[in-house]
N, C-alpha and C positions, 0 to 999 in steps of 0.2 A: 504494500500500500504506500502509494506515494505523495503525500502531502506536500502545500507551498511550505511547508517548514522545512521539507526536504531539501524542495528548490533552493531556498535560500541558505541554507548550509548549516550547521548548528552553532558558531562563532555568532555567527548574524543576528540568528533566532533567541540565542542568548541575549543579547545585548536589546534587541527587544521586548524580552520579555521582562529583564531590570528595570525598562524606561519604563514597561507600566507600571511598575512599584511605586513609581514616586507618582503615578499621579491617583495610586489606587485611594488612599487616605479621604480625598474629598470623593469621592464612591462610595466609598464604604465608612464612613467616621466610625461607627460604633464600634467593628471588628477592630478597627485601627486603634480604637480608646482601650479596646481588652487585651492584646498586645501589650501598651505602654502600661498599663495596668498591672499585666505579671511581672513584666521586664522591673519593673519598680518594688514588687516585691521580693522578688529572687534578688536583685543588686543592689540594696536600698542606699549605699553610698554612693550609686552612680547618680551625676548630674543629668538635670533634664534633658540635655543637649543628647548626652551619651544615651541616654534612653529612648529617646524620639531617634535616633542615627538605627540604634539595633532595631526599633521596631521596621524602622523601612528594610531593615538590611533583611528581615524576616520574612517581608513579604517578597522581596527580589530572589530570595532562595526559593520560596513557594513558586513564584513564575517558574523562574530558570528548572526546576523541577520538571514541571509538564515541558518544557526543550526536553531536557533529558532522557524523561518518558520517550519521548518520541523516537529519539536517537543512539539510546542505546542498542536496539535492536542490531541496524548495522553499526557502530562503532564496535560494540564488544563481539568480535570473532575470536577464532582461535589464532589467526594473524596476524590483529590488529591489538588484541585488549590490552596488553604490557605495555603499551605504548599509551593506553589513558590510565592505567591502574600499578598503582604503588602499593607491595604488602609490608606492614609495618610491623614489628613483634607479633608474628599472627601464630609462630612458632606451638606456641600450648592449643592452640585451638585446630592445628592440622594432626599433633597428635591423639588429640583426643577425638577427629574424625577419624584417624588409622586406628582406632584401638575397638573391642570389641562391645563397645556400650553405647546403649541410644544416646543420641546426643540432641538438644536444643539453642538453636539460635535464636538468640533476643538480638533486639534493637528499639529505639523507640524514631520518634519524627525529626530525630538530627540526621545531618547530612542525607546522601540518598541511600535508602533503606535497601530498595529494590535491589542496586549493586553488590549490595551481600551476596544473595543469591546467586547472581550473576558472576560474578568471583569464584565462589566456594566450586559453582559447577563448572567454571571455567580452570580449576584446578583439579577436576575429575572426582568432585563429590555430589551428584546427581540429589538434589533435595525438595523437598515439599516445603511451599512456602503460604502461608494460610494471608487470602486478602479477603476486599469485599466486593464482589461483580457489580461491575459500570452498568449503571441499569438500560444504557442504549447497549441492546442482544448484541447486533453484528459489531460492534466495539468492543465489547467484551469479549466475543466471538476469538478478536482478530490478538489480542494482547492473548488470551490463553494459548493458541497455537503459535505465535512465536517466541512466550518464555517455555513452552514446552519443549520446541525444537533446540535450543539451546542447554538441556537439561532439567530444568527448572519447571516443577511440574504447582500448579497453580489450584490450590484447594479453601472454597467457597465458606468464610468463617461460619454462614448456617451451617453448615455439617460437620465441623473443623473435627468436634471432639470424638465425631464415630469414625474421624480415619485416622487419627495422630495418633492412638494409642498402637493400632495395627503399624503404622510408620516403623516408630521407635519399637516393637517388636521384630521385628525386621530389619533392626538394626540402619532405617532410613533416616538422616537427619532432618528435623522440620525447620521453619526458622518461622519468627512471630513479630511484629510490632509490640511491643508491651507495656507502652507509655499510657493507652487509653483510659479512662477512668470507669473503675470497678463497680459506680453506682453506690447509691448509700451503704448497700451488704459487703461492700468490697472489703478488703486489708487495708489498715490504713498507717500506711506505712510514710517518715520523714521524706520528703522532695523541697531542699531547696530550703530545712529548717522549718516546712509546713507540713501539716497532714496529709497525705491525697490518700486518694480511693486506689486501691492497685487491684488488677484480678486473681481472685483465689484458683480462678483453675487452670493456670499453668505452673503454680505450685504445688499442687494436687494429681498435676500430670506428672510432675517430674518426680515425685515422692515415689507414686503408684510404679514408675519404669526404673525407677533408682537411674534418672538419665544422668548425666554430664552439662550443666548447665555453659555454654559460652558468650558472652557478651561482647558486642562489637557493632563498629559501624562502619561506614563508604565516608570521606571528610572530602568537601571540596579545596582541593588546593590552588591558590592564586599562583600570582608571578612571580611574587616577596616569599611563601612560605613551600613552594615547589621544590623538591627533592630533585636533584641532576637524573636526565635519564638513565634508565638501567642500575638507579638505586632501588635494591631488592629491601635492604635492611631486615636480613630476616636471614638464620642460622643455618635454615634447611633447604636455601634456595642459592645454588649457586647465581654470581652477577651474569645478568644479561645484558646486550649490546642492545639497548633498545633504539637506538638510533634511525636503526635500517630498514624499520617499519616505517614508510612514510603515509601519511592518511590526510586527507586534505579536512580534513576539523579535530586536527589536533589539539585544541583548544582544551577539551576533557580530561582534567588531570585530576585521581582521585586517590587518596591515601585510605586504605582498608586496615583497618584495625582492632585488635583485642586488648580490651578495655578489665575485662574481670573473667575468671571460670571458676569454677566450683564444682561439687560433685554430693553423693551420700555422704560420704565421710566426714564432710562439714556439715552439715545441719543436722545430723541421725541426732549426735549428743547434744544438739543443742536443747533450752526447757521449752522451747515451741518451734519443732522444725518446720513447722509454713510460716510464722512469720519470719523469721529468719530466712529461709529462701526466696521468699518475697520482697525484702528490704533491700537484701542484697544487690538482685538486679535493677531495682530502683535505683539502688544510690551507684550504682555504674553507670544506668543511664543519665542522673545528674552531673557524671563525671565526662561523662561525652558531650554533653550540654555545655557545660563549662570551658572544656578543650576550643569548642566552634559556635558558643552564645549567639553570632550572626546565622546559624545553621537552625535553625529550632522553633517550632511551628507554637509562636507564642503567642497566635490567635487562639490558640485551644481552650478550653474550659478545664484546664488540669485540675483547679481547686475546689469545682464547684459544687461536685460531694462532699457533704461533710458528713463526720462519724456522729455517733447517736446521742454522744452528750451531750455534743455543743449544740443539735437542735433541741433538745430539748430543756437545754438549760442548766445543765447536773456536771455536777463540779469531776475534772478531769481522773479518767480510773484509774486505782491501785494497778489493777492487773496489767492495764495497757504501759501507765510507768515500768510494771518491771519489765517487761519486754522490752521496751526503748533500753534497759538499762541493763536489759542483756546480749545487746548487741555490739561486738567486739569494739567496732571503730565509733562509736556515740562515747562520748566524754559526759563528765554530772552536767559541764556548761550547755553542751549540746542538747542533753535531755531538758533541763529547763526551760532552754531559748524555743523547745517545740512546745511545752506546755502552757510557757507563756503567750505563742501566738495562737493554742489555739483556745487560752481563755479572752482572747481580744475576737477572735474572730466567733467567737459564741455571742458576744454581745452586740455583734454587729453582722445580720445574713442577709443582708441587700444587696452586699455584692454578687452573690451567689446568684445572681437572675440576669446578671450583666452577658 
């Protein structure tokens, strides 16, 4: 399928689709107001300048996104893709694909997700990747058959949980978004020194499989933070001459990375292993958030579950404290600074509709 986005090349298309960033704000104010909204609560020493910069910079990544969409299809061959893709310490997370245990990929809405995928199976790990079908069919249609022809086999989050557990039986690895928010029943695990809502059932999946959790993401790299070609940075990978690949939209430089892994052996002894496996990959993916804050889809509604106390009014729980206070890398300061926002955010849920 050949689109005028094709026509114009994806350098082009890019730059395009940045320019509508800056004029999205007065289109949209309100999505644009809940952007500057989180960015200010996740940074709260950033000046407004810096806040209003990241929030457009969030929406140029959302455009540049749908380029991407488009063009990964032909840029990522087996050819071409070392020539747009950097593997960074990815070293523990190819062993634990060689190794004989299901294995799960997290990511959450930094950098591009989708290129996980696309990586892993461009490295000869064929995997299930669980999204949500575009609801125009022959669009849908046409993105299924060609992340499939590429390895990358594309399974419909309505049915996700009756074939993921068959996956990782099978020793298939899946890979998930995991940033979404759990709804009021969720876990609610620290993001960012706030509560959010995380979903219990990819904790519950991985318990049930005793899988190998890996955390990682695809990072867009500029001009300034671009690795020389043919930097592998990575143990298991001898250097390539990446030079030799010439592709006329080279422009696509991505750095692929393992941010946390863990397994059974961490969380069995812990005194609540779902929440602790939960937390975990949360606070990886605030750690990926962190690494590329321009990268991170802060139009989202991350906060906007809250847990049962604060709606209701009832002062913050013993049990929920000791779980904060059972988790290795949370500090007494850390555990407070959660309890404190979220007896502020109990007395005030009108954000919560924004």
């Amino acid at each position: 399928m050949t689109t005028p986005m094709h026509l114009a090349g994806y350098e082009r298309s890019a730059r395009w689709a940045r320019g509508f960033a800056q004029v999205y704000p007065r289109i949209s104010p309100s999505r644009f107001a809940r952007a500057v909204h989180n960015l200010r609560d996740a940074y709260p020493a950033w000046s407004d300048d810096q806040i209003h910069q990241y929030a457009l910079h969030s929406y140029e990544h959302l455009f540049q996104l749908a380029a991407e969409f488009v063009f990964i299809p032909r840029l990522m061959t087996l050819e071409s893709c070392m020539k747009h893709l950097t593997f960074t310490d990815i070293s523990t997370g190819v062993r634990a694909l060689l190794s004989d245990r299901p294995v799960i990929l997290l990511s959450g809405h930094v950098g591009n997700w989708e290129l996980i995928g696309y990586s892993m199976s461009m490295l000869g790990f064929p995997m299930h990747a669980i999204y949500r079908p575009i609801d125009l069919r022959p669009l849908d249609d046409w993105v299924y058959s060609v992340r499939k022809r590429r390895g990358l086999t594309l399974v419909s989050k309505f049915g996700a949980m009756k074939v993921m557990p068959g996956c990782l039986e099978r020793r298939e690895p899946i890979g998930l978004v995991a940033d979404q928010s759990g709804g009021d029943r969720g876990v609610f695990t620290p993001f960012f020194g706030r509560l959010t809502s995380t979903y219990k059932s990819i904790g519950l999946l991985a318990m049930q499989s005793r899988a190998t959790i890996v955390c990682g993401y695809a990072r867009r790299l500029g001009a300034q933070n671009a690795p020389p070609p043919g930097a592998w940075q990575n143990s298991l990978m001898e250097p390539v001459e990446l030079a030799r690949f010439e592709h006329p939209d080279a422009g696509l430089r991505m750095s692929v990375e393992v941010v946390d892994m863990y397994g059974p052996e961490d969380w069995e002894n812990q005194p609540d292993p779902l929440y602790y496996l939960t937390a975990r990959y949360r606070r990886a993916i605030e750690m990926m958030v962190r690494r590329a804050p321009d990268q991170y889809f802060w139009m989202h509604r991350v906060w906007r579950s809250r847990p049962a106390h604060e709606r209701h009014g009832k002062p913050f729980p013993q049990a929920l404290k000791d779980k904060l206070r059972s988790l290795p890398w949370m500090t007494d300061a850390d555990v407070e600074a959660v309890i404190d926002r979220s007896e502020r955010d109990a007395k005030d849920l009108s954000w919560t509709k924004r």
